[in-house]
C-alpha positions as CSV (number, residue, x, y, z in Angstrom):
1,X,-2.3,-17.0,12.5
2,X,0.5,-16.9,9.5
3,X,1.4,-13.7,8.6
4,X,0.9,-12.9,4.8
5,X,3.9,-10.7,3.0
6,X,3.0,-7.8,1.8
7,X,4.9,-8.0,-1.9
8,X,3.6,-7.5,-4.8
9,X,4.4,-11.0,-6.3
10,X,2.7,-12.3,-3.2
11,X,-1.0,-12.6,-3.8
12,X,-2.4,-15.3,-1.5
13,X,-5.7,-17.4,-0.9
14,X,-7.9,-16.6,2.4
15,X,-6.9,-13.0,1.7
16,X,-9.3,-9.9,1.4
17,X,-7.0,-7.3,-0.3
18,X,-8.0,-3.6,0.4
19,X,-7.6,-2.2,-3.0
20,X,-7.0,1.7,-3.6
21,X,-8.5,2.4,-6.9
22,X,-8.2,5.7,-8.9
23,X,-10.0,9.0,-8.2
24,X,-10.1,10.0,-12.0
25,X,-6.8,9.5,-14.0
26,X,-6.5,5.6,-14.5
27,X,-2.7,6.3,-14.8
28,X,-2.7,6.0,-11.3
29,X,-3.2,2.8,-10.8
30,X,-0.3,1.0,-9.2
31,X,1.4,-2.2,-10.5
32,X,0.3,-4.1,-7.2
33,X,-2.9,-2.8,-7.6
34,X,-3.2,-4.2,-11.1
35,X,-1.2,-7.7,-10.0
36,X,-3.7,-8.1,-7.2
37,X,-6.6,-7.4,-9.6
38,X,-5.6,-9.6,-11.9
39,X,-4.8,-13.0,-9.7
40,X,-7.9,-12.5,-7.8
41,X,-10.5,-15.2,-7.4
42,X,-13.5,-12.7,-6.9
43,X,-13.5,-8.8,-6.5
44,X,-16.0,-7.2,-3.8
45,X,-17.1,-3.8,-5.8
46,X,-19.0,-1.0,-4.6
47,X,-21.1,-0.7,-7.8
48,X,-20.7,-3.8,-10.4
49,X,-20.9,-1.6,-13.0
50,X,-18.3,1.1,-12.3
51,X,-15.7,-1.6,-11.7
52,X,-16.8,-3.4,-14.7
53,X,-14.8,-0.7,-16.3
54,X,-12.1,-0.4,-14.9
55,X,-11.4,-4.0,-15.2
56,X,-12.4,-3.7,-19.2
57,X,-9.9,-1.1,-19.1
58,X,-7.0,-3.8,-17.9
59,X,-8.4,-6.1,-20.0
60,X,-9.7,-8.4,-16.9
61,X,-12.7,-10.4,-16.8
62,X,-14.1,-11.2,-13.2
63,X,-16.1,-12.6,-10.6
64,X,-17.7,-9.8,-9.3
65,X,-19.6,-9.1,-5.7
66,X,-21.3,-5.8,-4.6
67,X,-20.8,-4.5,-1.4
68,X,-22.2,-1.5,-0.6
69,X,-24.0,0.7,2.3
70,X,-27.1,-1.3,2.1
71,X,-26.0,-5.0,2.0
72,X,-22.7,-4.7,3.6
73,X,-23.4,-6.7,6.7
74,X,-25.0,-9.6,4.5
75,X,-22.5,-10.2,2.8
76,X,-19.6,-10.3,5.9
77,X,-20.4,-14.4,6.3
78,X,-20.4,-15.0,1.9
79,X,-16.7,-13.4,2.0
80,X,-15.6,-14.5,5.4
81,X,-16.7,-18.4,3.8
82,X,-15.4,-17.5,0.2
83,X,-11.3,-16.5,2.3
84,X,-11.7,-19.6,4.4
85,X,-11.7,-21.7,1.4
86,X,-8.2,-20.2,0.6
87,X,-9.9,-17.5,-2.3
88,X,-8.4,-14.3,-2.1
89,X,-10.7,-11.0,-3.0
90,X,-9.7,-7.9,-4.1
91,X,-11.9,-5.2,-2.3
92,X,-12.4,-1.8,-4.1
93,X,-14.8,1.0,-4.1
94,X,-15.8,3.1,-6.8
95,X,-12.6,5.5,-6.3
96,X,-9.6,5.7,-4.3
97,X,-9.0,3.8,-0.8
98,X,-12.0,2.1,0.4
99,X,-13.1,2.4,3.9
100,X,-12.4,6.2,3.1
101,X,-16.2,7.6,3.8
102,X,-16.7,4.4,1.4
103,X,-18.1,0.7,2.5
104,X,-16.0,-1.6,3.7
105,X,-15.5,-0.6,7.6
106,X,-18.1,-3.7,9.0
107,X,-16.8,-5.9,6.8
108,X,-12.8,-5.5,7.6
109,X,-14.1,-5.3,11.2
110,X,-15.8,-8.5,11.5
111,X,-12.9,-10.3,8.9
112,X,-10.7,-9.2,11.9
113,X,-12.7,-10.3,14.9
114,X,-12.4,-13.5,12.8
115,X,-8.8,-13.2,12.0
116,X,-9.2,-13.7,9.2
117,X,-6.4,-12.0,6.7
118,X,-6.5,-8.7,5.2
119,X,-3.8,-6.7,3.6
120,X,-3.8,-2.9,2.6
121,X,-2.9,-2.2,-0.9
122,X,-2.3,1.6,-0.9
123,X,-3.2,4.2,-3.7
124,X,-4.6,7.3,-4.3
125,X,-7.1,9.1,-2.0
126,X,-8.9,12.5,-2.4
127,X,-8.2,13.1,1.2
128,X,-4.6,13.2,0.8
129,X,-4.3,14.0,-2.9
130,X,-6.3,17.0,-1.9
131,X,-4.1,17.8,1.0
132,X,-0.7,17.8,-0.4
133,X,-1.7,20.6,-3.2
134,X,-3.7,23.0,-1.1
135,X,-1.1,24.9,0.5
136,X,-3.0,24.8,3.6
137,X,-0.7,23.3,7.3
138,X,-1.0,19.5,7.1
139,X,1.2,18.8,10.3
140,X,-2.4,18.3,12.1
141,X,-5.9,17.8,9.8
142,X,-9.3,16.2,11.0
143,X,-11.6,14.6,8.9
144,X,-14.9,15.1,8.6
145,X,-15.6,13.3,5.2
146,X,-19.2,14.0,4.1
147,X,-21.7,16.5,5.9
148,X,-25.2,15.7,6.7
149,X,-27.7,16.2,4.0
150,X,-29.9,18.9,5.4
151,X,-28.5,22.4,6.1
152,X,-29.6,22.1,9.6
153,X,-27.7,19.0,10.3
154,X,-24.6,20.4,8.3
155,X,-25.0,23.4,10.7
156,X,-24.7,21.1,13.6
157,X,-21.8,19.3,12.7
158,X,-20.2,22.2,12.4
159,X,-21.0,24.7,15.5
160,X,-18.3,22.2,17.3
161,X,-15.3,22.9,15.2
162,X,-15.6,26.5,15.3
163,X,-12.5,26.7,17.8
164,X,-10.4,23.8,15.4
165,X,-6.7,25.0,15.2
166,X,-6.2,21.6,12.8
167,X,-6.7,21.9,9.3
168,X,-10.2,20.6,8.2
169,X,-10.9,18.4,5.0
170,X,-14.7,17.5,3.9
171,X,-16.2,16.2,0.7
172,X,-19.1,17.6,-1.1
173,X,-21.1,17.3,-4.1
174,X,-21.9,19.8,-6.8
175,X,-25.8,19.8,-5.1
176,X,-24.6,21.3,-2.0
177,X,-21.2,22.7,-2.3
178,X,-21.9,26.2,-2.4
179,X,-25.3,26.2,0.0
180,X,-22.0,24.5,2.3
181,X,-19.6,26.8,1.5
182,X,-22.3,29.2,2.8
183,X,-22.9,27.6,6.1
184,X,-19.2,27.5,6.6
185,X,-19.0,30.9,6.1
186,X,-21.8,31.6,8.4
187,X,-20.1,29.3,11.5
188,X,-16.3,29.7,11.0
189,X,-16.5,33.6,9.5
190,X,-15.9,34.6,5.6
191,X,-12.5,35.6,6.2
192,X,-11.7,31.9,7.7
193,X,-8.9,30.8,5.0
194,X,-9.7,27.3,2.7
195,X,-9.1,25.6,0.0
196,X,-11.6,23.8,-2.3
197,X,-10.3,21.2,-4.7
198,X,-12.9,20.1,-7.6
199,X,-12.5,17.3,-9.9
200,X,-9.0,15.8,-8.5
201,X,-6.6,14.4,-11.3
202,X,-9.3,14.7,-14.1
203,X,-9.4,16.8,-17.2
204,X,-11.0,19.3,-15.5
205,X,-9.1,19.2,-12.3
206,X,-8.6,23.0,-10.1
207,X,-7.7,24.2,-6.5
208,X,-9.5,27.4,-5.0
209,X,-8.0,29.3,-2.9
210,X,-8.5,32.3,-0.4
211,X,-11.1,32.9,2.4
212,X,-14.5,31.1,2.1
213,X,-16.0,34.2,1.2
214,X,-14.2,34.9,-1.9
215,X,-14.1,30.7,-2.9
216,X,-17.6,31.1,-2.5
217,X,-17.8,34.2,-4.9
218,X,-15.3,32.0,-7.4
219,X,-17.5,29.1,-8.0
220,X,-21.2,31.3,-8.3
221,X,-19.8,33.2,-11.3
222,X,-19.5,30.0,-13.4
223,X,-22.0,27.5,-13.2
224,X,-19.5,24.6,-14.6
225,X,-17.2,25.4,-11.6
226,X,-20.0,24.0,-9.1
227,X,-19.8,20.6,-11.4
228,X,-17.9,17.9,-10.1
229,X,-16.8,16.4,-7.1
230,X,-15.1,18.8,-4.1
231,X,-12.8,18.1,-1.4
232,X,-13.2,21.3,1.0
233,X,-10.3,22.1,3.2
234,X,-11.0,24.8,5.7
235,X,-7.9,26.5,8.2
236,X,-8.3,25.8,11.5
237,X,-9.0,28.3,14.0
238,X,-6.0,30.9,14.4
239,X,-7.3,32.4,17.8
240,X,-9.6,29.8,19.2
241,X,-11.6,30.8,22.0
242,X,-10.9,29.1,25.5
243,X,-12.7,28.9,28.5
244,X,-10.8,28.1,31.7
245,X,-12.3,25.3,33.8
246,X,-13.2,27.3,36.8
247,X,-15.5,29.7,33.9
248,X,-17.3,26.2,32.4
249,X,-17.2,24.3,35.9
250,X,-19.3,27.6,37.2
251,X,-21.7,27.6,33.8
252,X,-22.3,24.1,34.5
253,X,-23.3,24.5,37.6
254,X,-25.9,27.4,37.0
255,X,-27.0,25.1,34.2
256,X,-27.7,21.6,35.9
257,X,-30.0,23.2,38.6
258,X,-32.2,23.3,35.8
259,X,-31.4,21.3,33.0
260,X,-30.1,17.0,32.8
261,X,-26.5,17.4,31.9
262,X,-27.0,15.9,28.2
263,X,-28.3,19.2,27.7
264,X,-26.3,21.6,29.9
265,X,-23.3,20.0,28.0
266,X,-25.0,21.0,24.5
267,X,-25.0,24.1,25.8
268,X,-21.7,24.8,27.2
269,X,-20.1,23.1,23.7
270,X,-22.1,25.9,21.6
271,X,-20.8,28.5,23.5
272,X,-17.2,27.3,24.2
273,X,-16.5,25.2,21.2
274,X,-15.1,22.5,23.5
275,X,-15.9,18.6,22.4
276,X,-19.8,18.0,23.7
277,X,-18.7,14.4,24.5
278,X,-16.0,15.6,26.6
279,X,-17.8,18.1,28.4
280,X,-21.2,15.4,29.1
281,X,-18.6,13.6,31.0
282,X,-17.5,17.0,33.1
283,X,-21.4,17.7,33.3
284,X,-21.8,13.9,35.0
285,X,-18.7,14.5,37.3
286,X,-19.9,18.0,38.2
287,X,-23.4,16.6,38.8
288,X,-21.9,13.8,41.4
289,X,-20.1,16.5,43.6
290,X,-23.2,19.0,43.8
């Protein structure tokens, strides 16, 4: 397969471009960006109309194609056709990098298995733009991107990373931010430090910081400040607890006498922290020997 530069100047046919759009300020559009925009045959959008805007706003009239969560997978063969006939498409979502808890993974991954061509081009991101202004350690962070809907679910997620030394980055919505803020609170303790950012490069654009509790306090005593859109950074775990692996070898083996080791391993991750995965594998090895 030829290999496609990765300039600025060189916008090729039978090329899906993944296009990093802005998060709020339209300033930050790059120039390749705008170049790659501009020379493309068709441009796969994650809501027609949001991108109909920005490309008003460059003063760019274009083909345009939704993909999104619900017809991603249809349209893999439409695209894949569309690059073998030498178009290139500019992929974008309705902010920042696509592929970023946005659509586009299915589609990149089946343009590969095809190899088929597709070239990054970088931008902003709310995961990083968030990052580098918190003040929180970045050396290590794990992404969780968006929580489950229901506060049980949320919960769930959670319970695992209680023992996290990495930095923690999640996005929320105004609906849930503080009933999340709450549940965080509730798993990792109120003193846990964070940093919520709302609103990234826009007007209206401001960083909380502090423990969870006192962010928490922050946003209830103005209803505007729970408007918006939040990246939530939370610090990981300064004394984790540990469990040496004669004390959860032992646990398991109380445990599988009496329960299937999907569930002894449930067990053992909520009261150790460990990864549940990880320890369903120990569970299964354990099982073998007894």
């Amino acid at each position: 397969m030829t290999s496609v530069p990765n300039t600025a100047s060189s916008i090729q046919g039978g090329v899906l471009y993944v296009v990093a759009t802005p998060i709020g300020n339209l300033a930050d559009l790059s120039e390749r960006a705008v170049q790659v925009l501009t020379k493309a045959d068709l441009v796969a959008c994650e809501d027609t109309r949001h991108t109909q805007k920005l490309l008003q706003h460059l003063g760019l009239r274009k083909v345009l194609l939704s993909v999104h969560d619900h017809n991603e997978r249809d349209r893999i063969d439409q695209i894949a056709g569309h690059l073998r006939e030498g178009r290139s498409i500019a992929l974008v979502s309705d902010a920042g990098t696509p592929l970023i808890s946005d659509p586009g993974y299915p589609l990149v991954q089946a343009l590969r298995a095809q190899q088929l061509n597709v070239v990054p081009v970088p931008g902003p991101s709310a995961l990083i733009t968030a990052l580098s202004a918190a003040g929180l350690p970045t050396d290590r962070f794990l992404f969780e991107g968006f929580l489950p809907h229901k506060a049980g679910g949320r919960r769930d997620r959670l319970q695992p990373l209680a023992n996290e030394t990495a930095t923690m980055v999640f996005y929320e919505s105004k609906h849930r931010i503080l009933e999340t803020l709450a549940i965080m609170a509730e798993v990792f303790g109120a003193e846990r430090g964070a940093c919520v950012a709302r609103e990234l490069t826009k007007t209206f654009e401001t960083f909380y910081h502090g423990s969870l509790g006192d962010i928490a306090l922050q946003l209830q005593a103005d209803d505007d400040q729970t408007k918006g859109e939040f990246v939530v950074m939370v610090a990981g775990n300064p004394e984790p607890a540990t469990a040496s692996a004669f004390d959860t070898a032992h646990l398991f083996r109380l445990l599988l006498a009496e329960l299937p080791p999907k569930k002894a391993a449930a067990i053992v991750s909520d009261l150790t922290g460990e990864n549940k995965k990880a320890l369903y594998q120990q569970a299964l090895e354990i099982q073998g020997k007894v």
